[in-house]
Structure formats: structure tokens, C-alpha cells
C-alpha positions in Angstrom: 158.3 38.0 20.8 157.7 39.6 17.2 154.8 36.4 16.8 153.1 38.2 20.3 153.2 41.3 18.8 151.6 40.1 15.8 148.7 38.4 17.6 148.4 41.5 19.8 148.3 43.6 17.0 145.5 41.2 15.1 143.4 40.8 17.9 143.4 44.5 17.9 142.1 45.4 14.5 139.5 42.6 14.8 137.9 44.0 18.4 138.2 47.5 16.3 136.4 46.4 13.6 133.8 44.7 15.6 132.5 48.3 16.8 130.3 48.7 19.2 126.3 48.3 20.2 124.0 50.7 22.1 120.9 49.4 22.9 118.3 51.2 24.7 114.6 50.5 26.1 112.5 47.0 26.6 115.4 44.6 25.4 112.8 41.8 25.7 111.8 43.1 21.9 115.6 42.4 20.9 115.4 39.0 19.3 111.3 39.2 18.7 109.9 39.1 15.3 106.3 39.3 14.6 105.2 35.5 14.3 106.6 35.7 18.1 104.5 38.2 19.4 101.2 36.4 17.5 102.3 33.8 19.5 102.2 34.9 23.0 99.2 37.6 23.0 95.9 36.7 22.0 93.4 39.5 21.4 90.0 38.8 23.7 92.3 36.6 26.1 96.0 37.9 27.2 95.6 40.1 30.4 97.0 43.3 31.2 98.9 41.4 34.2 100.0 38.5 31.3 101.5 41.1 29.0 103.5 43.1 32.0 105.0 39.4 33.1 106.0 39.2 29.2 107.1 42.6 28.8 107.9 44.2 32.2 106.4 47.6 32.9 105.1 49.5 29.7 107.8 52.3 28.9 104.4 54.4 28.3 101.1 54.0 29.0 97.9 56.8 27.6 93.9 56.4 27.5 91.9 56.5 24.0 89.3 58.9 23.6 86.9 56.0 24.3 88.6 54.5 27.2 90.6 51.7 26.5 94.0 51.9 27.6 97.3 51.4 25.5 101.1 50.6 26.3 103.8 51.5 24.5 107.1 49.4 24.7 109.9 50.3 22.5 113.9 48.8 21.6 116.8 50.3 19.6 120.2 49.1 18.5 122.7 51.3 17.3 125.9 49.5 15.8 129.2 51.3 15.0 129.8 50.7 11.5 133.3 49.2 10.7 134.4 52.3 8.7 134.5 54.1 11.6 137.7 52.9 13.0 139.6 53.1 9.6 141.7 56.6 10.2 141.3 59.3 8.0 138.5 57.7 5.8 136.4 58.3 9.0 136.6 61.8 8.9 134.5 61.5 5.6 132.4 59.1 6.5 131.0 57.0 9.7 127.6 56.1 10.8 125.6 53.3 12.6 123.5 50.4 11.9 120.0 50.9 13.6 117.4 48.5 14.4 113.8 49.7 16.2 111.1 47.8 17.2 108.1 49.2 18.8 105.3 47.0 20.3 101.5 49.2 21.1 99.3 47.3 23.0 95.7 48.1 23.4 93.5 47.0 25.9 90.0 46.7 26.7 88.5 45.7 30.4 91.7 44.1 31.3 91.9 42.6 28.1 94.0 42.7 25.0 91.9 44.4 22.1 94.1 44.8 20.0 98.2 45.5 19.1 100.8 46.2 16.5 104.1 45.7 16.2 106.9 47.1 14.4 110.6 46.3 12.8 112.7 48.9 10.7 116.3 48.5 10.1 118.0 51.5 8.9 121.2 53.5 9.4 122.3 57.2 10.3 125.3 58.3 8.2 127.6 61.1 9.3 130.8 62.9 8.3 132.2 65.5 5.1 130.4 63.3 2.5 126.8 62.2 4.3 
């Protein structure tokens, strides 16, 4: 019995420690990195209709001054840090681990023109000492 409370009691601390994710828009952009996206559109040749079977629906769409069209896809992760589940240091500090990626695509009679892509890692801090 005391061995089962032990494990119990492990496993616990480990799934606390883990934290936990948030993630939030086009999670197609999760595991993407730039060299991917070079890979799949080609300026002058990827349609609109190629990019929304990649992507899915853009999360924004707007029209340039001179008429070409651009989507905007976006994804964000936040992560609890592990510090957050340690009592009473948490009151002092606590925060996240962020990744965003943004994707703009810009097209041009049906066509890709042109697009950029984005990758920050970061992290929001919080509590008496942030």
C-alpha cells in the first residue's frame, strides 16, 4: 500500500510539473519552419485554391492599395512554466513559454506574389518579482 501511494504521489508531481499548453489559431503552422514553407509555395505558381488546401481558410484576408490580395494565418503556444506549480515560490514568480508564428501571403491574379513567414519564441513573466 505505502509503494501505491508513492507512485501516486510521483506520478503526480511529474503531470504537475509538465504544465500545460494553450494553443490557438492555424495549428497547421505548429511544427512548420521556414525551409517547409519554401518548400510548398512557389511564388509565380502556388494558387490561391493550393495555399487554402495547405492552410485551410486564411484567419484574415485585406486588399493592397494596388490590388493584390493578402492572407494572414497566424499560431501561438503558450506553455505553463514548471515554476508555476511549486507553492509559495509561485506567488513570486510564474509565467509561460510562448511560441508565434505568423504566415502573410500575397497574391497576385490567383497567384502567389509573394509571402513571409515568421517564428519568435519568447515568454510572459508574472508575479511580485516580474
Amino acid at each position: 500500500m505505502k509503494r501505491l501511494v508513492l507512485n501516486v504521489l510521483a506520478l503526480g508531481i511529474l503531470v504537475g510539473f509538465s504544465g500545460c499548453a494553450v494553443k490557438s489559431g492555424n495549428v497547421t503552422l505548429e511544427n512548420l519552419e521556414r525551409q517547409d514553407i519554401k518548400q510548398v509555395i512557389v511564388k509565380g505558381s502556388t494558387t490561391e485554391n493550393g495555399v487554402r488546401e495547405l492552410f485551410g481558410e486564411p484567419q484574415s484576408t485585406d486588399f493592397m492599395a494596388d490590388g493584390r490580395k493578402k492572407w494572414k494565418y497566424s499560431f501561438m503556444e503558450k506553455s505553463e512554466k514548471g515554476i508555476n506549480y511549486v507553492p509559495l515560490v509561485n506567488w513570486f514568480t510564474r509565467g509561460t513559454n510562448d511560441t508565434i508564428k505568423s504566415l502573410v501571403v500575397i497574391f497576385k491574379n490567383d497567384k502567389v506574389n509573394d509571402y513571409m513567414f515568421s517564428s519568435s519564441k519568447g515568454e510572459t513573466n508574472s508575479g511580485a518579482f516580474n
